[in-house]
C-alpha positions as CSV (number, residue, x, y, z in Angstrom):
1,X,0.8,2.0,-39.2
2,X,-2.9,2.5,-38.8
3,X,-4.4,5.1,-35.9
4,X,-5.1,2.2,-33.5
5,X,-1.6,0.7,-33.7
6,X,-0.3,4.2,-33.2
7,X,-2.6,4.9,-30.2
8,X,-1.8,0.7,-28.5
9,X,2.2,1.5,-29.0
10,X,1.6,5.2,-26.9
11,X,-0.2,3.2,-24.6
12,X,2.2,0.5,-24.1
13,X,4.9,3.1,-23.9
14,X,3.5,5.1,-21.0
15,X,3.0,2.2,-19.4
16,X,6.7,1.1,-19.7
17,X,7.8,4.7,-18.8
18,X,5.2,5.3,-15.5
19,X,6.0,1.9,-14.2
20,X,9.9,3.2,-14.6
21,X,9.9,7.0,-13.8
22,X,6.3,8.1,-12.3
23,X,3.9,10.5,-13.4
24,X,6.2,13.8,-13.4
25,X,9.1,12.0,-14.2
26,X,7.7,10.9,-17.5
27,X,8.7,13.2,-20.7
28,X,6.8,13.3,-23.4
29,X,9.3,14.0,-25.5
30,X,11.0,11.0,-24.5
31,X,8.1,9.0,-24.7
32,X,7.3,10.0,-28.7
33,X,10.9,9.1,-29.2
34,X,10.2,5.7,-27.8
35,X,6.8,5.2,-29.0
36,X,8.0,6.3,-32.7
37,X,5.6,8.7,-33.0
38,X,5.1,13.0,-32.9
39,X,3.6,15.0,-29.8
40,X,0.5,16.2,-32.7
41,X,-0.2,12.2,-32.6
42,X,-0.4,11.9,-28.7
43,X,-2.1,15.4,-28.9
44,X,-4.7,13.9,-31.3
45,X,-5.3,10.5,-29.5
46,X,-5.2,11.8,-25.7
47,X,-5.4,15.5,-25.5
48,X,-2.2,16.0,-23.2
49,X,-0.5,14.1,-20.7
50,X,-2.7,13.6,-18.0
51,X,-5.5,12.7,-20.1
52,X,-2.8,9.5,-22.0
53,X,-1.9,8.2,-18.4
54,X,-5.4,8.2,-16.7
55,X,-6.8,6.1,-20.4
56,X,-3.5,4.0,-19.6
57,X,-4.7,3.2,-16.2
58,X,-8.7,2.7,-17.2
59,X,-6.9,0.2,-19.4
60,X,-5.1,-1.7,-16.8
61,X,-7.5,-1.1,-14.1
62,X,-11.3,-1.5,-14.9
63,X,-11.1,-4.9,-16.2
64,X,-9.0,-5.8,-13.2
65,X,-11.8,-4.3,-10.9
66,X,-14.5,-5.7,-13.1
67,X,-13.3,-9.2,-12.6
68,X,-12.9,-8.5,-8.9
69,X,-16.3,-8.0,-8.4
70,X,-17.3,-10.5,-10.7
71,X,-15.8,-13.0,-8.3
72,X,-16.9,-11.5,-5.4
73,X,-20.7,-11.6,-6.7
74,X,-19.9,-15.6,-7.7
75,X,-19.0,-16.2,-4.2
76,X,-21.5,-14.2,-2.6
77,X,-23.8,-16.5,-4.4
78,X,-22.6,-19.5,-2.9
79,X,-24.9,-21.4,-0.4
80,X,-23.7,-19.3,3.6
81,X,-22.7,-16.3,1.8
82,X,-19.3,-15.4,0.9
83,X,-16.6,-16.4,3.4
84,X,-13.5,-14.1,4.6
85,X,-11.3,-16.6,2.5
86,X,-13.4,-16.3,-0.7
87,X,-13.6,-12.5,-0.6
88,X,-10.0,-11.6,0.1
89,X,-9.5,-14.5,-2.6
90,X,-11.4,-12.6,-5.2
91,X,-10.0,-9.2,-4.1
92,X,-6.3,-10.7,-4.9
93,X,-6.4,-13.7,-6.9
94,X,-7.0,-11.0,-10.4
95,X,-4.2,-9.0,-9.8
96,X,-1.7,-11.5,-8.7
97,X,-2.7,-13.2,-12.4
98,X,-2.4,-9.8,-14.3
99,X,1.2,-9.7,-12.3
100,X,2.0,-13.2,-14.0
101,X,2.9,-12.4,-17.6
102,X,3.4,-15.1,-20.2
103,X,6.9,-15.4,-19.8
104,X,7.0,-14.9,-16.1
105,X,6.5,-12.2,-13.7
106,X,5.3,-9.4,-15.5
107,X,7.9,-6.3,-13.7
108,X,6.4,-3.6,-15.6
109,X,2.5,-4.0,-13.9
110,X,4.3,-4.5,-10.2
111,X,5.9,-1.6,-10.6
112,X,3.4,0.1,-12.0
113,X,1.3,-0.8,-8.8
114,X,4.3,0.4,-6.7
115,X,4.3,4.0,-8.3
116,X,0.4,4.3,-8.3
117,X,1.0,4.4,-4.4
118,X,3.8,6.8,-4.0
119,X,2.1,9.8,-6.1
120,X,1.6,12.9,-4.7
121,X,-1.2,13.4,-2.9
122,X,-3.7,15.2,-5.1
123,X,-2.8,12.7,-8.0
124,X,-3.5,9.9,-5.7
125,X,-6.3,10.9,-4.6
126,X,-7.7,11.3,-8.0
127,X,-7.4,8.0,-9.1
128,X,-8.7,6.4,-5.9
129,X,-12.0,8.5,-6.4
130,X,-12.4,6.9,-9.6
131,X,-10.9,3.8,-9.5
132,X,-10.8,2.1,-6.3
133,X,-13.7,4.1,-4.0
134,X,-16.5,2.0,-5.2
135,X,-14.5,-1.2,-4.7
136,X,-13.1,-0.4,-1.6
137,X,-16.7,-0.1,-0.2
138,X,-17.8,-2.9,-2.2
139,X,-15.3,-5.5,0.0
140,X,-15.6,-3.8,2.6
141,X,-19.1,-4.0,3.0
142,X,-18.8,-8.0,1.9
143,X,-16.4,-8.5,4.6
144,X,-18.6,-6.7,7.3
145,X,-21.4,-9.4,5.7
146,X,-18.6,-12.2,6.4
147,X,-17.5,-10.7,9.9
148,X,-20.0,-9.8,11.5
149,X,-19.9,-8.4,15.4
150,X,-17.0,-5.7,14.0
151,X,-17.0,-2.2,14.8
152,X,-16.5,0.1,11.9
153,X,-13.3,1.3,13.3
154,X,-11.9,-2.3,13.8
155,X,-13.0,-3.5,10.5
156,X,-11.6,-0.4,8.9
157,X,-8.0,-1.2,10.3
158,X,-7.4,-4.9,9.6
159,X,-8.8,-4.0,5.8
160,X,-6.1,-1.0,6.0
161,X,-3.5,-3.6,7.0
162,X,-5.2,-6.2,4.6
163,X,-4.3,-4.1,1.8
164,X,-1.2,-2.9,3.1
165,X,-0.2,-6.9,3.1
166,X,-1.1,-7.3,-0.5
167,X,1.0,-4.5,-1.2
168,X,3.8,-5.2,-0.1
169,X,3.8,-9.0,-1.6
170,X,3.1,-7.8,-4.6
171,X,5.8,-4.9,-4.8
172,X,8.8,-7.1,-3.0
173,X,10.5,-8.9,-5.7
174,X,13.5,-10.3,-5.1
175,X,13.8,-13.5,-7.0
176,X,17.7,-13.7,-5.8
177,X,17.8,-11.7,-3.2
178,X,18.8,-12.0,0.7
179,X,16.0,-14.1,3.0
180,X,14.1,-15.3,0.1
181,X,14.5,-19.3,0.7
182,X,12.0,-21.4,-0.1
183,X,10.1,-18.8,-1.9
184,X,9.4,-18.9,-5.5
185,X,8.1,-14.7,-6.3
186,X,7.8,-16.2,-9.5
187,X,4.9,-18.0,-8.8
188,X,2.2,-15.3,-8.2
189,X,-0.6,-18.0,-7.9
190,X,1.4,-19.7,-4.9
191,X,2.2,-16.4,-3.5
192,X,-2.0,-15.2,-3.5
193,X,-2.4,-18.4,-1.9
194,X,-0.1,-18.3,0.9
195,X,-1.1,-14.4,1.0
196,X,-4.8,-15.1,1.0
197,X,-4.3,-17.7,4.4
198,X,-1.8,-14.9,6.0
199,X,-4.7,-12.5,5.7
200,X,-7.2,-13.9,6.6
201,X,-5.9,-15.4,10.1
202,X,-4.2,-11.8,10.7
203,X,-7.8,-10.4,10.0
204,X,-9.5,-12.8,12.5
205,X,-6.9,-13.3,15.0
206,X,-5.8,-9.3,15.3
207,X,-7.0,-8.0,18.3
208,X,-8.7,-4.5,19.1
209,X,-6.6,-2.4,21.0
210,X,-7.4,-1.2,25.3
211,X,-9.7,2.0,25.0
């Protein structure tokens, strides 16, 4: 096994085992076990912990952001400007593709997604800083561009509930389960699309609340 095998099967492996058990939760000596390798190789490829899940999530996450704005630039570039539908499109459409693995829904990136959310509050905090301030912003200032007439306050709730939306589509999978007729969670590109047109009526059609 050569050194980047070793270091793309300790990757793979945190993945599997933040996705399953979170960021404290996760032993490294259980993860060696699983990954076949020692601590000394983790040690020599990452440094320590911390330092093997944050590369795990600049693996998972920058591309995903990169190709968020990528779209969001495409459709700013359209003739108008960028509309609401476009830009919430472009937000969403990346992830809900990374969630559909080759072989159906891939469990291990939802849940991944899921326990990103329900760090602790320093941990969190960290990786939005580095991960998701700059994009936040970025939409947020397209959808300002796109909505004009908002106040900051108003615009900064219905993204907040935006987001909270995508969230939970993303995260509730049930593909058996109770009150799930007539919707296939296996079908992430059917569920952006439907999430995309739930969004952005709630967006428009939400209405500021009596001073």
């Amino acid at each position: 096994m050569d050194a980047l095998d070793t270091r793309e099967r300790i990757l793979l492996t945190a993945e599997r085992f933040y996705a399953e058990r979170g960021f404290d939760g996760t032993s490294m000596r259980s993860l060696t076990e699983e990954a076949g390798v020692n601590l000394a190789a983790v040690n020599y490829h990452f440094g320590s912990k911390k330092a093997l899940m944050w590369d795990m999530f600049r693996a998972k996450i920058v591309p995903l952001n990169d190709e968020r704005i990528r779209r969001l630039e495409a459709a700013e570039a359209q003739p108008g400007g960028a509309t609401l539908e476009a830009i919430f499109d472009a937000l969403l459409r990346p992830m809900f593709e990374q969630a559909q693995g080759p072989d159906g829904t891939n469990i291990i990136f939802m849940r991944m997604v899921g326990r990103m959310f329900s760090e602790n509050e320093e941990f969190w905090q960290q990786l939005h800083v580095e991960f998701f301030n700059d994009l936040t912003a970025r939409f947020r200032g397209a959808v300002a561009v796109a909505e004009p007439g908002l106040t900051p306050a108003s615009l900064a709730w219905r993204f907040h509930f935006a987001i909270g939306a995508m969230l939970g589509a993303l995260l509730i999978y049930h593909p058996k389960g109770a009150c799930t007729e007539h919707i296939d969670f296996g079908d992430q590109d059917k569920m952006c699309t439907h999430l995309v047109s739930y969004m952005c009526a709630g967006f428009r059609g939400m209405e500021a609340p009596a001073e």
